[in-house]
C-alpha positions in Angstrom: 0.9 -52.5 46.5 2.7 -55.3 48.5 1.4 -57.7 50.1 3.8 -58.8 53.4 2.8 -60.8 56.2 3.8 -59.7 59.3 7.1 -61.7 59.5 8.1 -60.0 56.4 7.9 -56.8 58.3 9.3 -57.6 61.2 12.4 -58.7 58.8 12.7 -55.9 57.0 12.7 -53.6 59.9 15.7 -56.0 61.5 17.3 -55.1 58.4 16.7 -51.1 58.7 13.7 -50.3 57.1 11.6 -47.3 58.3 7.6 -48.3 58.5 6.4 -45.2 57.8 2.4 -44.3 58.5 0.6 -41.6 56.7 -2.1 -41.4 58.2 -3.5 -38.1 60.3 -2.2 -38.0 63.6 -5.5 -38.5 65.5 -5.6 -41.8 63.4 -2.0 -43.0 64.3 -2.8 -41.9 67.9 -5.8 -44.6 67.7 -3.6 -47.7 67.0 -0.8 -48.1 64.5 2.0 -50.8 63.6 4.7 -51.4 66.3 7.6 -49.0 65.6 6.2 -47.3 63.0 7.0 -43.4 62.5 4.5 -41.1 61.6 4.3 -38.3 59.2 0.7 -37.5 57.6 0.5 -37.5 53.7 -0.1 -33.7 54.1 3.4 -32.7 55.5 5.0 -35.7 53.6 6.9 -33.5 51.2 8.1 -30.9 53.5 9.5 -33.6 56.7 10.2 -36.5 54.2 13.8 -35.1 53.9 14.4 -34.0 57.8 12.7 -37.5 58.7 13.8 -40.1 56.6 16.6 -41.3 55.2 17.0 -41.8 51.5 19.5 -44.4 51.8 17.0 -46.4 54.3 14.2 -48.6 52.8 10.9 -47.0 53.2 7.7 -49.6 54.0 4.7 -47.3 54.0 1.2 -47.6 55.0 -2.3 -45.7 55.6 -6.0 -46.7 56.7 -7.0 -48.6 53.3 -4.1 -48.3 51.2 -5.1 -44.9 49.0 -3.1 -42.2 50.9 0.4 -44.7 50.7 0.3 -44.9 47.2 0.2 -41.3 47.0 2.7 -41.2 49.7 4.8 -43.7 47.3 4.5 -40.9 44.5 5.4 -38.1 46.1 9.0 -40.5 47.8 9.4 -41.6 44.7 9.7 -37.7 43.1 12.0 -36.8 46.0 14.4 -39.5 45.0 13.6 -41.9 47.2 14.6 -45.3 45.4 13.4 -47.7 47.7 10.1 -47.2 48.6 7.2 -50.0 49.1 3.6 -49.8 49.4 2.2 -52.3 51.6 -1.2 -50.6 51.8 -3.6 -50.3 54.2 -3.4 -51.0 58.3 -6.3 -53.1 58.2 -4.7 -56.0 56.2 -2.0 -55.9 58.7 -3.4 -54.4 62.3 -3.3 -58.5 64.3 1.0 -57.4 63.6 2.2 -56.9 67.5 
């Protein structure tokens, strides 16, 4: 996991980067990162290739940071190169 402070998101996303959210949708729906995209870890590995780009860095998150690990794994085996985990929404939720 990464640790990125707000600025470094907000950078990263200037530069192209796709935040990506993993939680449910019911959680997303509830409050997530500005411009973040949502696809829950369960359909991850049947949208990830529709939805994302695997030329495009990937910055992805959850609640608490377990699910975008996971979500890290499963990018990773679908040949998704650049891929960070910056763990959970709480660390990052005062982010507007």
């Amino acid at each position: 996991m990464t640790n990125l402070t707000c600025d470094d998101i907000r950078q990263t996303m200037q530069s192209g980067a796709t935040l990506l959210d993993v939680r449910n949708a019911d959680e997303f729906n509830r409050g997530a990162l500005p411009d973040a995209k949502n696809i829950p870890l369960s359909v991850l590995p049947v949208l990830a290739h529709e939805r994302l780009d695997r030329a495009t860095p990937v910055l992805v998150y959850c609640q608490a940071g377990a699910r975008a690990v996971m979500a890290e794994k499963i990018l990773a085996g679908l040949g998704f190169n650049n891929v960070t985990n910056i763990g959970g929404i709480e660390h990052y939720q005062h982010c507007h």
